[in-house]
C-alpha positions, 0 to 999 in steps of 0.5 A: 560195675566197680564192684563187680569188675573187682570179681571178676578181674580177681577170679580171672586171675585166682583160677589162672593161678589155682590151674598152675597150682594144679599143674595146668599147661597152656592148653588148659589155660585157653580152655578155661579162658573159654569156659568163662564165655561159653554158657553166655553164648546161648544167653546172652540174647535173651538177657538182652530181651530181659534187659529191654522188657523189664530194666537193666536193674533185674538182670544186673541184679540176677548176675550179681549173684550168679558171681558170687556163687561162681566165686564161691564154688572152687572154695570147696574143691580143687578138682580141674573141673570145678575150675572149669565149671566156675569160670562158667558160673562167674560167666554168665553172672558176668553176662547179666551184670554187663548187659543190665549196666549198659541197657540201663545207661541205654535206655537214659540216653536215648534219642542223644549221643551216649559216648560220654555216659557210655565212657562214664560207665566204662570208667567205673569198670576201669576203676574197677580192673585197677584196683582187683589186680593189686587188691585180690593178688596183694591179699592172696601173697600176704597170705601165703608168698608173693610166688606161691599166692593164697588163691583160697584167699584171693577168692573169698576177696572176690565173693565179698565184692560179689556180695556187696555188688548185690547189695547196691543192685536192689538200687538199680532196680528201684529205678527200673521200676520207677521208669518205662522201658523203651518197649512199654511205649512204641513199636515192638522189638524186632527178632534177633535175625531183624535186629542183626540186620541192621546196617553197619552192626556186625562190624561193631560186633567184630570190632568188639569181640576182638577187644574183648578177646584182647583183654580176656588174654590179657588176664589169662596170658600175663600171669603165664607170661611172668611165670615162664620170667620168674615176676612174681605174683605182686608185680603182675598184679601192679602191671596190670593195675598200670593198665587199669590206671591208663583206661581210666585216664583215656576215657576221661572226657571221651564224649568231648574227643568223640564231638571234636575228631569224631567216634573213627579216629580215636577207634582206630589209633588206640586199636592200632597201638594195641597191634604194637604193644601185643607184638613187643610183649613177649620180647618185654622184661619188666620195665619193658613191660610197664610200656606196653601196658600203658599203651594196652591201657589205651588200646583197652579204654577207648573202643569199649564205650565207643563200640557200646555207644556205636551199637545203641546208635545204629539201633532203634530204641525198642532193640537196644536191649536185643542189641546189647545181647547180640553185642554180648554173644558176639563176645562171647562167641569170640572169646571161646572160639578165639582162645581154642583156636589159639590153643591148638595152633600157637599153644606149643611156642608158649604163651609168645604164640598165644599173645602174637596170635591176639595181635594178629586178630587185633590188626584184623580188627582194627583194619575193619574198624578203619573200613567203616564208619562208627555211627554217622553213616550207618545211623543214616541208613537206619533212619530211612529204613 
């Protein structure tokens, strides 16, 4: 997961700058935050039910390599168009990846709580976000300058964490194959339609899908964010890198803080904090903006395990695996529709309308999560069912 979050912050940031190089506008930006969700769209359930039937290990494998061969492709032209048709490669690369790694934690959790191992594993990937920033953009300045940053270079960095992920996964899938899957023993998985059903899960989709809508943005937005103040490339890699820091720091004993004030209360206030920092963004310089990455760095460290460990709750082990994919196509489907949306309605003010928009979709978000109740009650329901 460290591994592979190091290719896939860094591509996101790579082909946001090889687009300026190329003289993209706003719009293109969005688009291409779209192109990194699309082709999982139709995906996405089904490796859910590859993850479920033969290991989260083999799916996790099979995206490793699809990230990799995504980052290596606008290695060979600069052509709008291969940006576009990479960042869908390294998309649906990402979808096996993330997918494979929470069926696997799924399926070595089940029958207890899993927001401490949920928070484990999303430490990882934190760590992972924290060191791509200043890793990928520090290789792409020393290349070239801190405002005009090798974006060749950036990449070859992220194709060589993709390699190496691959590398580790063949672990993965040893363990697989050493242990049943939930479906080799019990009932057989519902239909997707069944599974989708289950009480309480489309909030924890939305919930989810807007988080992760934040941080698509996030990625693609910053850079554009301190083009438009003349921040150079080193110090949004910094930025966001503080942002990392603060996720890894939040989910630091999460299963702890679930046991104590429950799954609700640290949903809804980190969400809540995001509203704020979003709002205050565009209106930030710098130091300003230090603030509002610490409190986005909470905003995106908590919900990610609790809306991951809310979704294996309220479903019974046979689905976890199509659980996880819905929960995948539910992101998916909202970082393309949300970006596009936000293209052609808050595009001409800039990037202001596109981060006061995501704020506006976070405080949706965040009133239906403090309308329901994350597991408990829901998990109830399932049971007598």
């Amino acid at each position: 997961m460290l591994l592979l979050q190091v290719a896939w912050v860094g591509a996101r940031l790579m082909l946001g700058y090889r687009a300026l190089e190329l003289g993209a506008d706003a719009a293109f930006i969005a688009v291409l935050a779209s192109a990194f969700a699309a082709p999982a769209l139709a995906g996405s359930v089904v490796v859910g039910r590859l993850a479920g039937r033969h290991g989260g290990g083999l799916v996790t494998l099979l995206g490793s390599s699809l990230v990799v061969v995504g980052c290596v492709v606008p290695l060979v032209a600069r052509a709008p168009w291969l940006l576009l048709a990479a960042a869908a490669i390294v998309g649906l690369g990402s979808v096996g990846v993330f997918v494979g790694q929470q069926a696997f934690v799924a399926h070595r959790t089940r029958g207890r709580s899993s927001d401490g191992e949920f928070g484990t594993l999303a430490t990882a990937g934190s760590l992972g976000q924290l060191v791509a920033p200043p890793l990928v953009t520090g290789v792409a300045a020393l290349a070239a300058s801190p405002a005009r940053p090798d974006t060749t270079a950036g990449l070859v960095v992220c194709a060589v964490a993709a390699a190496a992920a691959v590398v580790v996964a063949v672990a993965l899938r040893i363990v697989d194959r050493a242990a049943p899957s939930p479906s080799d023993a019990g009932e057989p998985a519902q239909r997707s339609i069944g599974v989708l059903r289950t009480p309480g899960l489309w909030r924890a989709l939305v919930v989810s899908g807007a988080m992760l809508v934040t941080m698509d943005l996030l990625y693609t937005f910053v850079p554009v964010w301190a083009a438009e103040r003349g921040i150079d490339a080193t110090t949004v890699g910094w930025l966001l890198a503080v942002r990392a820091l603060v996720s890894v720091a939040s989910r630091l004993g999460l299963g702890r803080l679930v046991a104590r004030w429950g799954r609700k209360a640290p949903l809804v206030a980190s969400m809540a904090l995001g509203v704020a920092a979003l709002a205050a963004l565009p209106a930030s310089d710098v130091l300003a903006a230090v603030a509002v990455m610490i409190a986005l760095g909470v905003c995106l460290g908590v919900p990610q395990p609790l809306t991951l460990a809310w979704v294996v709750e309220i479903t019974a082990p046979r689905d976890h695996g199509a659980a996880l994919g819905l929960r995948m196509a539910g992101n998916r489907l909202a970082q393309t529709a949300i970006p596009l949306a936000m293209a052609g309605i808050a595009a001409p003010l800039g990037s202001s309308g596109i981060i006061w928009t995501n704020a506006a979709v976070l405080a949706v978000a965040t009133a239906l999560a403090a309308a329901s109740r994350p597991g408990g009650a829901d998990r109830a329901r399932v049971e007598r069912r």
